[in-house]
C-alpha positions in Angstrom: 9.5 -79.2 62.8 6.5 -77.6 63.2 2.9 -78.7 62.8 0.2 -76.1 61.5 -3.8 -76.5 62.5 -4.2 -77.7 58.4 -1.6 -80.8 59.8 -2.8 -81.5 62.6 -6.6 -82.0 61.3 -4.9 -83.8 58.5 -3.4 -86.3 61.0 -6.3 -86.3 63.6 -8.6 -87.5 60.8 -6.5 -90.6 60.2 -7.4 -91.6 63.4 -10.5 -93.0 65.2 -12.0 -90.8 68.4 -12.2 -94.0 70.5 -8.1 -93.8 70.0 -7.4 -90.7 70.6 -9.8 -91.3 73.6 -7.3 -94.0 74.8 -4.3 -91.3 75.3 -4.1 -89.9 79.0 -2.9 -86.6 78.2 -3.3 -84.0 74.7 -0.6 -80.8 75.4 -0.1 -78.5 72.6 3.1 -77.0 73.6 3.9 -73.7 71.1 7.5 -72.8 70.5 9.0 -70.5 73.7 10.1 -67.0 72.8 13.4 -65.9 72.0 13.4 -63.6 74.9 12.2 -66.3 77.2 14.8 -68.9 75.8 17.6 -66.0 76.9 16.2 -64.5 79.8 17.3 -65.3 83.6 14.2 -67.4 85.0 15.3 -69.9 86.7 13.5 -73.3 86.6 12.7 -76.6 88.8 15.9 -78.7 88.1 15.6 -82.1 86.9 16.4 -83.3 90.1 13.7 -81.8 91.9 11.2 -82.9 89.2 12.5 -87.0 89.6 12.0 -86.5 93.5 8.5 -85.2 93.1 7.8 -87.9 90.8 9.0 -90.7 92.9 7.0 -89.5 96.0 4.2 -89.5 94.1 5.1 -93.3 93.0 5.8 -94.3 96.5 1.6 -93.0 97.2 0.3 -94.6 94.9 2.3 -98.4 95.5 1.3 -97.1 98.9 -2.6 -97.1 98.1 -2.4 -100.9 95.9 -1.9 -99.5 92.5 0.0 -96.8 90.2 -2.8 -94.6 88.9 -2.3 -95.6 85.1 -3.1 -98.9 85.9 -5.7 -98.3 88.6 -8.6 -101.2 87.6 -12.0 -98.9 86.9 -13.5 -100.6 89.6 -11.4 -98.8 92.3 -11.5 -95.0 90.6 -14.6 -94.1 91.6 -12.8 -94.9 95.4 -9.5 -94.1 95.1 -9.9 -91.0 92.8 -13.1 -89.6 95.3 -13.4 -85.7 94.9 -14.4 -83.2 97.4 -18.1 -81.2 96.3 -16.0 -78.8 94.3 -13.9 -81.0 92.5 -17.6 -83.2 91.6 -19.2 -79.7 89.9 -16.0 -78.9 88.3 -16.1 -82.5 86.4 -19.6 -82.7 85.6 -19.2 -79.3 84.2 -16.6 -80.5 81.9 -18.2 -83.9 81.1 -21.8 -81.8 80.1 -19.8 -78.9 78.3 -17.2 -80.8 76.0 -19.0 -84.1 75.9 -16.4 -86.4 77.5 -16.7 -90.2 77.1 -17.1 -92.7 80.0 -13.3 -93.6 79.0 -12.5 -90.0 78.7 -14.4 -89.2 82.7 -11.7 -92.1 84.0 -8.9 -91.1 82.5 -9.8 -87.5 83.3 -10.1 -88.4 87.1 -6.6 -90.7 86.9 -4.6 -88.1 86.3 -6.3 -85.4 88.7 -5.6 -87.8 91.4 -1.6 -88.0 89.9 -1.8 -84.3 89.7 -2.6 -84.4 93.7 0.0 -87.0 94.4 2.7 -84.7 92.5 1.2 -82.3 95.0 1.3 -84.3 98.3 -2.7 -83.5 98.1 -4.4 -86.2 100.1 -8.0 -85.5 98.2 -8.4 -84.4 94.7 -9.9 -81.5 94.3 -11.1 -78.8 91.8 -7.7 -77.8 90.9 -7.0 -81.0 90.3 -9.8 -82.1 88.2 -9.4 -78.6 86.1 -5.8 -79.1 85.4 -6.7 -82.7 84.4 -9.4 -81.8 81.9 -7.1 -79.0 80.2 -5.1 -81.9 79.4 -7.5 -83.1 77.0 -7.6 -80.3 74.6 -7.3 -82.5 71.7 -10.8 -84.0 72.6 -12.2 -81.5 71.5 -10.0 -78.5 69.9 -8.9 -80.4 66.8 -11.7 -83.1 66.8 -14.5 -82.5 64.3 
């Protein structure tokens, strides 16, 4: 089935921002083309994905807590960001008008981002690929 922008307004309007603001992660995946769906590329198996994953697990039990239910008074410490990864963020947080909720969450999954990665800081990559993650903050949102 697929959703059209009329829908999805339609739908997002039901709901209250301060919800929305409560889920960790907004992707809009569009349908893959026919010539990708045929083609050759060869992809991460899920094998390689679970392994990933459960390193990253193993890092955070490691550090106390697994980052979706870090308490908010250790993100600030255990989600630190290097100067880069600090501009990016308060560039995001200025520009598309994040909420305090939002800036947590937003840093929670930056520092999964760098455990999937084996990343022993979090940096601007990180925080970038964690705020793209968010598009329905503010792309449907009015």
């Amino acid at each position: 089935m697929s959703l059209h922008a009329g829908q999805i307004q339609q739908y997002l309007n039901k709901i209250s921002g301060p919800l929305l603001d409560r889920i960790d992660i907004h992707v809009e995946v569009p349908a893959v083309p026919y010539k990708e769906l045929r083609g050759d590329a060869v992809a991460e198996s899920s094998s390689d994905i679970r392994a990933r994953v459960e390193s990253a697990r193993v890092i955070q039990q490691a550090r106390g807590y697994y980052n979706a239910r870090m308490p908010a008074r250790m993100v600030r410490k255990l989600c630190a960001l290097d100067d880069s990864g600090e501009r990016t963020l308060e560039m995001a947080v200025r520009r598309m008008g994040f909420s305090a909720r939002a800036h947590d969450r937003i840093l929670k999954v930056a520092r999964t981002i760098a455990d999937l990665g084996e990343s022993v800081g979090v940096s601007a990559k990180h925080v970038a690929e964690a705020v793209q993650y968010r598009s329905l903050d503010r792309n449907y949102w009015t």
